[in-house]
C-alpha positions in Angstrom: -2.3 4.9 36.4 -0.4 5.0 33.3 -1.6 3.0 30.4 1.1 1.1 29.1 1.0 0.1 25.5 0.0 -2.9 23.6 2.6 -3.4 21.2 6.3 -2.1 21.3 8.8 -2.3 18.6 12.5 -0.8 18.6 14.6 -0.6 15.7 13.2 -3.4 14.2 14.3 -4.9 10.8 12.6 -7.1 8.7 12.9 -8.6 5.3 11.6 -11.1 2.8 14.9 -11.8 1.6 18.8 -11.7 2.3 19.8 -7.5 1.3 15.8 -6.7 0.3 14.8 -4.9 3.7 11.6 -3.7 4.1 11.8 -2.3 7.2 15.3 -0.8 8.9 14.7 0.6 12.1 11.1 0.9 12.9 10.3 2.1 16.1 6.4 3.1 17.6 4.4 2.1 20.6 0.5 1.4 20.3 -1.5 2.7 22.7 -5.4 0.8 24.1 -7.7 2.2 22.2 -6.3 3.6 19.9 -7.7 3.7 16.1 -4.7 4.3 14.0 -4.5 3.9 10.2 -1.1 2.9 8.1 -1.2 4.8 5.2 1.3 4.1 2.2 1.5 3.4 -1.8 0.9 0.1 -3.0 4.2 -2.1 -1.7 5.3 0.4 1.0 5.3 -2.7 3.5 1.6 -1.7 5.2 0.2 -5.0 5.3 4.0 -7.1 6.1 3.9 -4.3 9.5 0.2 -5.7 10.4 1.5 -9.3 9.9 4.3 -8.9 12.3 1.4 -7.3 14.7 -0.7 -10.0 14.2 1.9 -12.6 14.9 2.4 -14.1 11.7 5.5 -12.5 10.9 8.6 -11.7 12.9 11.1 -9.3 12.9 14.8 -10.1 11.5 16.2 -8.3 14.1 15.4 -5.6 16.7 12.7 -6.1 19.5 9.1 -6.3 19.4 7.0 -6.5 22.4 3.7 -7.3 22.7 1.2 -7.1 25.7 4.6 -6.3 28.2 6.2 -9.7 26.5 8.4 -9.7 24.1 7.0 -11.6 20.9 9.2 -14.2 19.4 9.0 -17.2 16.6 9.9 -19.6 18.9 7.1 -18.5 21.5 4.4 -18.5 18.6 5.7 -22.1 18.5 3.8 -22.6 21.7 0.5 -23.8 20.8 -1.4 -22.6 23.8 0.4 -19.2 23.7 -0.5 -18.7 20.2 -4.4 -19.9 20.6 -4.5 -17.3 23.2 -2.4 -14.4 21.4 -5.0 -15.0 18.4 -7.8 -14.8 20.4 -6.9 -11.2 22.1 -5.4 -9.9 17.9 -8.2 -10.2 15.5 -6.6 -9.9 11.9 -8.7 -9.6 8.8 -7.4 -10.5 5.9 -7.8 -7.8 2.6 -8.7 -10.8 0.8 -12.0 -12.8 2.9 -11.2 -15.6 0.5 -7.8 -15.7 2.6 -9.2 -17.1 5.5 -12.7 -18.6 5.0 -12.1 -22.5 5.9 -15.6 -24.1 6.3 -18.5 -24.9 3.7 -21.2 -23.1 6.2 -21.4 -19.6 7.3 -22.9 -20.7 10.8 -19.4 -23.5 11.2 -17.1 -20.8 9.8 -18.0 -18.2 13.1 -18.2 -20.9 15.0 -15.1 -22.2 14.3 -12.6 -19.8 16.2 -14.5 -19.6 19.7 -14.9 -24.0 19.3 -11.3 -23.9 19.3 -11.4 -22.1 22.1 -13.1 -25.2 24.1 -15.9 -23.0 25.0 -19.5 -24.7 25.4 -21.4 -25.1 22.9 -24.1 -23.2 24.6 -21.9 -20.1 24.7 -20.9 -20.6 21.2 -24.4 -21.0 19.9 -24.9 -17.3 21.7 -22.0 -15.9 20.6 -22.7 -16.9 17.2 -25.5 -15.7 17.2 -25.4 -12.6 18.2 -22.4 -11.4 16.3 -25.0 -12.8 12.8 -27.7 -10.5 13.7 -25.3 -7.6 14.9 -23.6 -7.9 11.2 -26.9 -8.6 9.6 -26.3 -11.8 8.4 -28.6 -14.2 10.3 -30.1 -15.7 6.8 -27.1 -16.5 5.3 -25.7 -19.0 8.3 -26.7 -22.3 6.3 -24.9 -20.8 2.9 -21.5 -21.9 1.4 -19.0 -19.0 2.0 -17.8 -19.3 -1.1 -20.9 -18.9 -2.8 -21.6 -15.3 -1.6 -20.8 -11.2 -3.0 -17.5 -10.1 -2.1 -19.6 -7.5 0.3 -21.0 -10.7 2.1 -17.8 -12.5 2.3 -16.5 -9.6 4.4 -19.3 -9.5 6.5 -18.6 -13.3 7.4 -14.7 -12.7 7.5 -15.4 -9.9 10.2 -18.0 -12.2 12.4 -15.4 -14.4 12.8 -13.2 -11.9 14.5 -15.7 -10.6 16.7 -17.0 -13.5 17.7 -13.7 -14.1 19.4 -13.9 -10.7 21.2 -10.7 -9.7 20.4 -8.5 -6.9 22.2 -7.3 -5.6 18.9 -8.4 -5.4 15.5 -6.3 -5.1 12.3 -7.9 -5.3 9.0 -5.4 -5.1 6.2 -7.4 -2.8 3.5 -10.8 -3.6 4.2 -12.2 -1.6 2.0 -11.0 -3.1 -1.2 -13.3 -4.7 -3.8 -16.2 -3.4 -1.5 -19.7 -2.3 -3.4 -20.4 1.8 -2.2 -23.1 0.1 0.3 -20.7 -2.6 2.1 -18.4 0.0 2.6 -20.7 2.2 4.4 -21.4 -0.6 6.4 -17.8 -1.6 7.6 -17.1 1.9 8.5 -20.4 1.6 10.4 -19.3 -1.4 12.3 -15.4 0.0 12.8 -17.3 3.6 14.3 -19.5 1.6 16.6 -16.2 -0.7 17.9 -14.1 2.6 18.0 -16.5 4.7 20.1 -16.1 1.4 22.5 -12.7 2.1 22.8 -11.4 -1.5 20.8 -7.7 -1.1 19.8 -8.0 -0.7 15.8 -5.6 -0.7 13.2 -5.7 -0.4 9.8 -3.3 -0.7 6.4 -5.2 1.5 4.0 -4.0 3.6 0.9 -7.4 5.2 1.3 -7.4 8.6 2.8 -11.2 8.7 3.1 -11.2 5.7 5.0 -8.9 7.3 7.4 -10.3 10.7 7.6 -13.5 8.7 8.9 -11.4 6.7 11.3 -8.1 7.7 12.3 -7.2 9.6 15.3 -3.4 8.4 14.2 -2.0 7.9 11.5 1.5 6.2 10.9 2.6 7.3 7.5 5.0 5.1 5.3 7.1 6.4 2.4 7.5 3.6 -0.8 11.1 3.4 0.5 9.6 1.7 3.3 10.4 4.4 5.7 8.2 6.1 8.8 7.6 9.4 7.7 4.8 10.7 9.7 3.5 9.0 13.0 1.1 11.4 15.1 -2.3 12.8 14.9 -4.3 12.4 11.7 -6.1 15.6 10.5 -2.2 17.5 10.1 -1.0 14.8 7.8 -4.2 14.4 5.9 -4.2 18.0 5.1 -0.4 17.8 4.3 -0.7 17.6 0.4 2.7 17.8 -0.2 4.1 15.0 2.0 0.7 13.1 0.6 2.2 13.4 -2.9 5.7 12.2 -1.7 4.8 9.7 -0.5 2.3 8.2 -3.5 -0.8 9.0 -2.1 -2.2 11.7 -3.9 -0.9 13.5 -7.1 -1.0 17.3 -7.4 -1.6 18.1 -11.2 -0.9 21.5 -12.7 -3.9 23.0 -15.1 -4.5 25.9 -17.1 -7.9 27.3 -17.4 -8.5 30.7 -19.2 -5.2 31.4 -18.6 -4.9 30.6 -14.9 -3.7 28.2 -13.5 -4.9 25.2 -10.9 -3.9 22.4 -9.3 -5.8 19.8 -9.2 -5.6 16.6 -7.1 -5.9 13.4 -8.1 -6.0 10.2 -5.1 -5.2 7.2 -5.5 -8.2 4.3 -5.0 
C-alpha cells in the first residue's frame, strides 16, 4: 500500500505582517519516516515553516494538511484536538529556556504525558525510562533552570520523547551546544532515525545535515524553495550553497596560484 504523507502544503502563503511575506507559494509533502533538514541563512523563514508544522502557526492563505486533515486555527482551537495533535508533533524549541515550565527536572517530563491523563504508574515508567535513556537520571530532583545549556537540552528533549511523538522537529538544535552535547544529540537523532521516527530539522549547519539528512529542503534568504530532494547533491552543490548564504567561496593566491577556499557559516 502507498504511504500517504504526513503533512501537505499547497501554495501556501504566510506572513508576519500586512505586504512582509515570508512565504509565497510553498508547496512539499512529508513523507513517514523521513529525516529531512531545512537548510537556510539566518532569517530565511526555517524555523516560522517548523512552527506552522508544529501547529503554532498558520498559513495566511493556501492549504495545509496534516495527517489527511486539513490543519486550521480554528481546529487548533479545539482543545482535545490540539492535546492530541501535540502529542503525535514533538517540537523542540532552539532555545530550551523556551519551554521549560516546572522548578524540577522529574515534574518538567512528567508534565506532558500527566496531561495526557495517563496513570501515574505509566508516567512514573515513562519518565523514567526516557531519564536513563538520555542519561539524566541524577539530575531529576534539580531546578531546570539551574543547569549547562548542554543539560537543558537534554531535559527539553525528554520531554518530547516521553510523549512518544510521531514526528520530531527541533528548530537548530545544535546551537549553543558544548562539542560533547552535540555528539550526543546527533547520537540520540541517529538512534530515533534508524527507527524510522519522522524527523525534521531547521539548521544552517551543513554538518548537522550531512550526518542526518536523507532530504534536504533548501531555502534561499528571499524566502524561496530552492532545492527540495535528496541531500548528498545539494550538499556538494557549492555554488547554490553560496547563493543561498550558506557557505562563502573565497578567492586566494598562494605562490602565484590561485585557490578557493570555503568558508561556512556556524
Amino acid at each position: 500500500m502507498k504511504k500517504k504523507p504526513l503533512f501537505k502544503m499547497r501554495d501556501v502563503h504566510f506572513e508576519y505582517r500586512p505586504g512582509r511575506p515570508v512565504f509565497s507559494g510553498l508547496s512539499l509533502e512529508i513523507m513517514p519516516g523521513e529525516s529531512i533538514c531545512i537548510l537556510g541563512a539566518n532569517g530565511a523563514g526555517k524555523s516560522t515553516l517548523l512552527k506552522i508544522l508544529a501547529g503554532l502557526l498558520f498559513p495566511s492563505s493556501g492549504y495545509f494538511e496534516a495527517f489527511g486533515r486539513e490543519l486550521t486555527e480554528r481546529l487548533m482551537e479545539d482543545d482535545r484536538f490540539a492535546q492530541q495533535y501535540h502529542r503525535r508533533v514533538g517540537f523542540i524549541f532552539q532555545n530550551a529556556d523556551a519551554q521549560l515550565l516546572t522548578t524540577r527536572v522529574w515534574d518538567e517530563i512528567a508534565f506532558g504525558p500527566l496531561q495526557l491523563g495517563l496513570h501515574p504508574r505509566e508516567v512514573e515508567t515513562r519518565v523514567e525510562d526516557v531519564m536513563k535513556m538520555l542519561e539524566i537520571s541524577e539530575l531529576k530532583d534539580r531546578s531546570p533552570y539551574h543547569l549547562s545549556q548542554g543539560e537543558k537540552k537534554r531535559v527539553a528533549v525528554a520531554s518530547v520523547l516521553v510523549m512518544t511523538p510521531q514526528v520530531l522537529l527541533l528548530d537548530e538544535p545544535t546551537s549553543g551546544l558544548d562539542p560533547k552535547s552535540q555528539r550526543w544529540l546527533v547520537e540520540i537523532l541517529t538512534e530515533l532515525k534508524q527507527n524510522h521516527r519522522t524527523i525534521v530539522i531547521s539548521t544552517h549547519d551543513l554538518n548537522l545535515a550531512h550526518l542526518l539528512a536523507d532530504r534536504v529542503l533548501l531555502i534561499s534568504e528571499d524566502h524561496r524553495l530552492v532545492y527540495d530532494g535528496p541531500s548528498q547533491p545539494v550538499l556538494a552543490d557549492t555554488r547554490l550553497l553560496a547563493s543561498v548564504n550558506l557557505i562563502d567561496e573565497h578567492l586566494h593566491s598562494h605562490d602565484h596560484e590561485q585557490h578557493v577556499h570555503v568558508y561556512v557559516h556556524r
